[in-house]
N, C-alpha and C positions, 0 to 999 in steps of 0.2 A: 252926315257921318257923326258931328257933335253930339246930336239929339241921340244916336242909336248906339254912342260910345264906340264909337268903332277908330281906332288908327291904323294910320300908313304904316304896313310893316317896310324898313327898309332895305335894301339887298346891299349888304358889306361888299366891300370892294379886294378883291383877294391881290394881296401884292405878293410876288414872288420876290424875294430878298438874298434866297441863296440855293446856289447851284449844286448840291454835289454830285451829281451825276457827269465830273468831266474827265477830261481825259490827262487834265494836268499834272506835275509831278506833285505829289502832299510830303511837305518837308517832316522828318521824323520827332518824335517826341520825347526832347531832350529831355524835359522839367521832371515829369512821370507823375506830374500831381504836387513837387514840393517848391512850393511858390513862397518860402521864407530863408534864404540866401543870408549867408552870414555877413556880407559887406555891401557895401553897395554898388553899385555900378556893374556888378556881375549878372544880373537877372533884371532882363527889359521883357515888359508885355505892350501888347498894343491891342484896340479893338475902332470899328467904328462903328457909328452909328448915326442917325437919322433926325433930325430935327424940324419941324414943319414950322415956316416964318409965314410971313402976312405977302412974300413976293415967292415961295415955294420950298421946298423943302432944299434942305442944306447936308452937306454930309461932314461928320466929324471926324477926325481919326486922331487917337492921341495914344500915347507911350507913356508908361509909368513904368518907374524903377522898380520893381518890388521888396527891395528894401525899405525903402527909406517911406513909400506910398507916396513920392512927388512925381509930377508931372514933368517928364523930361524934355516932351514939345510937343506939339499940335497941329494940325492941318485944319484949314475950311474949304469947299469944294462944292458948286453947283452938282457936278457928276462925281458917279464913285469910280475912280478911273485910279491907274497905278499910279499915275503922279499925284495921287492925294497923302498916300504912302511913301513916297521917295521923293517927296520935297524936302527941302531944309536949307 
C-alpha cells in the first residue's frame, strides 16, 4: 500500500449528541436574543458540553452570568444525566 500510495480511508464514528425529536415540554424564550442585561444576577445561561480524557470522556455543564461573563458554578459528570444540571 506504501509503495502504490494508497491509504486507509477511515469511517467517522457518528455520535448522536441531541434529540429533538421528543415529546418533552421546551420552556419558552424569555431572553428573545438579548443576552446583555443591565445588572447582574438577572440573566444566568448554562450549556454543556463534552470533554474526551485519557479514562473517557467527561461531561461539563457550567452557568455564567451574562452580565458580568463569570462563571457562577459548574458541574463534572461521567454521564449527561439531570443531576449534572441540578447539582450544587
Amino acid at each position: 500500500m506504501k509503495r502504490l500510495g494508497l491509504e486507509v480511508k477511515r469511517k467517522k464514528r457518528f455520535v448522536l449528541t441531541t434529540d429533538s425529536k421528543h415529546k418533552h415540554p421546551v420552556a419558552d424564550n424569555l431572553l428573545n436574543r438579548e443576552f446583555n442585561p443591565e445588572a447582574k444576577d438577572q440573566v444566568w445561561a448554562t450549556d454543556i458540553t463534552y470533554i474526551w480524557t485519557l479514562q473517557g470522556w467527561i461531561y461539563l455543564a457550567v452557568v455564567i452570568d451574562l452580565y458580568s461573563r463569570r462563571v457562577v458554578g459548574w458541574s463534572l459528570d461521567k454521564k449527561m444525566t439531570a443531576a449534572l444540571v441540578t447539582r450544587h
